[in-house]
C-alpha positions as a Markdown table, in Angstrom:
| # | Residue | x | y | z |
|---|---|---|---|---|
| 1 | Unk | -13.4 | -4.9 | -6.4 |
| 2 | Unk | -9.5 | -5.0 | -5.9 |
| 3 | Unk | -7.8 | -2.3 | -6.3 |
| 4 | Unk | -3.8 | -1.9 | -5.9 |
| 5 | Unk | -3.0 | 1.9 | -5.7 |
| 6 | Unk | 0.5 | 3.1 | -5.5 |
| 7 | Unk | 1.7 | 6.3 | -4.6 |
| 8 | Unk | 5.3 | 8.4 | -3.7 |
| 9 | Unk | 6.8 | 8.4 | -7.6 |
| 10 | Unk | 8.6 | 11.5 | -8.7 |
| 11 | Unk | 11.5 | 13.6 | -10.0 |
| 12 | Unk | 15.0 | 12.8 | -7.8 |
| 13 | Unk | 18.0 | 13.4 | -8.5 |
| 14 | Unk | 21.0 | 10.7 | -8.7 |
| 15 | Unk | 21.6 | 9.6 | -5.2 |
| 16 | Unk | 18.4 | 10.7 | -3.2 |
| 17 | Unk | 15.8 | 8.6 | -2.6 |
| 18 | Unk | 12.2 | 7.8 | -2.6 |
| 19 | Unk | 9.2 | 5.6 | -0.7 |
| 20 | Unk | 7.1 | 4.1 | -3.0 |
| 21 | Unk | 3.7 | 2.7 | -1.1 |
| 22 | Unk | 0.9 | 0.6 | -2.2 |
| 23 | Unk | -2.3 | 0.4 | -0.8 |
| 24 | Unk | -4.4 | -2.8 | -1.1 |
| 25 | Unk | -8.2 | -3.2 | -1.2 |
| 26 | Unk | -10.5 | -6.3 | -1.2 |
| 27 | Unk | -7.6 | -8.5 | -0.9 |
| 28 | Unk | -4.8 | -9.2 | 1.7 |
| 29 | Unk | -1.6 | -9.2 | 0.8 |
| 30 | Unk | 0.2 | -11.4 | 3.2 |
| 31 | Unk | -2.2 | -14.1 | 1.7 |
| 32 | Unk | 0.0 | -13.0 | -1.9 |
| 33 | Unk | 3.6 | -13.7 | -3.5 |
| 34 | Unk | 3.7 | -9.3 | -4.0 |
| 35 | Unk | 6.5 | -7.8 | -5.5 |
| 36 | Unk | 7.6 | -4.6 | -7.5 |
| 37 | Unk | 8.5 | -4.1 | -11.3 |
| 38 | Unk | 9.4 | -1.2 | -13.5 |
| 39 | Unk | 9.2 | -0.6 | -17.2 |
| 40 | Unk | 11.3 | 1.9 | -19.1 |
| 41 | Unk | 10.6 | 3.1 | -22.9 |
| 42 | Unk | 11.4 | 0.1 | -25.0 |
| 43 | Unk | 12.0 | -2.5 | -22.8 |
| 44 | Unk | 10.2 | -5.2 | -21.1 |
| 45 | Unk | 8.3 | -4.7 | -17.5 |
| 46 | Unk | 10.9 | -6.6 | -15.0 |
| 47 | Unk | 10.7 | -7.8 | -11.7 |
| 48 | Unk | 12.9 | -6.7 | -9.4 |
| 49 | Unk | 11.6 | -6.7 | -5.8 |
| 50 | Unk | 10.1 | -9.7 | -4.6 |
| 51 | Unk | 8.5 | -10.5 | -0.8 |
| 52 | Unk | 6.9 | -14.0 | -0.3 |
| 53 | Unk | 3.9 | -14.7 | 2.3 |
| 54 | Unk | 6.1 | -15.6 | 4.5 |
| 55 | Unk | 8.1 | -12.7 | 4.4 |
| 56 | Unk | 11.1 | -13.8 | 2.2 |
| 57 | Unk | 12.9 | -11.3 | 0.3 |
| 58 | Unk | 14.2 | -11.3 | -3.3 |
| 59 | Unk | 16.3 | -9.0 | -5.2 |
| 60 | Unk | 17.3 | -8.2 | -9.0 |
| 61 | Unk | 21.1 | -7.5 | -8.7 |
| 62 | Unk | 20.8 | -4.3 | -10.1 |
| 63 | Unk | 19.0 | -2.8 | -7.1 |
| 64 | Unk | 20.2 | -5.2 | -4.4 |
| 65 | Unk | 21.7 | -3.2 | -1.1 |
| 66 | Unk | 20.0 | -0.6 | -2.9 |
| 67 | Unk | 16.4 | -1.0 | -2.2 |
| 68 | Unk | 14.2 | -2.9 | 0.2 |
| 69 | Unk | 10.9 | -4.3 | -0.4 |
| 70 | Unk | 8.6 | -4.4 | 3.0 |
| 71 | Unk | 4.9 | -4.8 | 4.1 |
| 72 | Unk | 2.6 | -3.5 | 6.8 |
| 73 | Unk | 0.0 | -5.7 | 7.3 |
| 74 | Unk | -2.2 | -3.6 | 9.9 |
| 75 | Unk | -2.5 | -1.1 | 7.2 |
| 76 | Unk | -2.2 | -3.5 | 3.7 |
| 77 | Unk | 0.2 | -1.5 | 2.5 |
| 78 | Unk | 3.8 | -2.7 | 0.4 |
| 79 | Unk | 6.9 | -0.3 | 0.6 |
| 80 | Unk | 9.4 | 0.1 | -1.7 |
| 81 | Unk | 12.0 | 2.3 | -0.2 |
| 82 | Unk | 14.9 | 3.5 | -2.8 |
| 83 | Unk | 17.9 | 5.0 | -1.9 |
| 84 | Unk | 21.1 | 5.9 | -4.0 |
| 85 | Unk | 19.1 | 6.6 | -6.8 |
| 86 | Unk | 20.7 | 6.0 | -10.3 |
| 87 | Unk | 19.3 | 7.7 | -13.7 |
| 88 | Unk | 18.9 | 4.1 | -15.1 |
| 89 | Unk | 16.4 | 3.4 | -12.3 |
| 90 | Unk | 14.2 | 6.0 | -14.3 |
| 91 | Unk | 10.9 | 4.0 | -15.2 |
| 92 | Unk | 7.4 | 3.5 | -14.6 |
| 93 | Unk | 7.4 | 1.5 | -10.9 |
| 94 | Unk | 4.2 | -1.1 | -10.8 |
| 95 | Unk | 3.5 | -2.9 | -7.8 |
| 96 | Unk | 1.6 | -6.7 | -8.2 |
| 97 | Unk | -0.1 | -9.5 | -6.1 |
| 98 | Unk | -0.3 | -12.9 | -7.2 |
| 99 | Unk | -1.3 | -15.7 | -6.2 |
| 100 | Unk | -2.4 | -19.2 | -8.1 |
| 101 | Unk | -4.0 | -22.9 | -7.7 |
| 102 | Unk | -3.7 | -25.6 | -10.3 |
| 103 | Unk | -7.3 | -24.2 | -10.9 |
| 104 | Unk | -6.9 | -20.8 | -10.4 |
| 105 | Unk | -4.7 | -17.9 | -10.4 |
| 106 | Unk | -5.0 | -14.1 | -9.3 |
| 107 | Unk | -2.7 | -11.3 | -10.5 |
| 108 | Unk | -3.5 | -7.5 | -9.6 |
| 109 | Unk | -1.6 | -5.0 | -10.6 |
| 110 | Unk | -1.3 | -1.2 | -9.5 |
| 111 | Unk | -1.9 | 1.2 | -12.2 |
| 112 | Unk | 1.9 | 2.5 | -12.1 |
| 113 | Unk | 4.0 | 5.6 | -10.9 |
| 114 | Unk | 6.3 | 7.2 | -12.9 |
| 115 | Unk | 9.7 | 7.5 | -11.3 |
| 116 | Unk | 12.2 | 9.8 | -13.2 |
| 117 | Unk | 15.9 | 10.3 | -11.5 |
| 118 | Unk | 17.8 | 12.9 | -13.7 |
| 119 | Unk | 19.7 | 16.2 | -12.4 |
């Protein structure tokens, strides 16, 4: 069974910064597009991290310089390291792997951390 499990959320204040890590099972993840979203209260769940297969980064401008989006692949594990924390970054952080066919198509999800930066 796959299983995405993320870990490393928390409370910050603005300007410190956190690791998130997720930890993948039953699947690889440098066979996946994997990426990292967050949803606050009322809005939609929004992608904002992005790391292709073959290792190509993408980044939402409001986190760009901000955060990086990296993968081990000896331990199957995707990063998310945050620095210069903002109070708007406050949300639940999910990490994702996808990957499709014209036939098929798999999306896994972690089951989310909460990341709350207040002071």
């Amino acid at each position: 069974q796959v299983q995405l499990v993320e870990s490393g959320g928390g409370l910050v204040q603005p300007g410190e910064s956190l690791r998130l890590s997720c930890a993948a099972s039953a699947i690889t993840f440098s066979s996946y597009r994997t990426g990292w979203f967050r949803q606050s209260p009322g809005k939609q769940r929004e992608l904002f991290a992005q790391l292709t297969r073959d290792g190509a980064t993408n980044y939402a401008d409001s986190v760009q310089g901000r955060f990086t989006i990296s993968r081990d692949n000896d331990k199957n594990t995707m990063y998310l390291q945050m620095n210069s924390l903002k109070p708007e970054d406050t949300a639940v952080y999910y990490c994702n792997a996808y990957s499709s066919s014209w036939s098929w198509v798999y999306d896994y999800w972690g089951q989310g951390t909460q990341v709350t930066v207040a002071s």
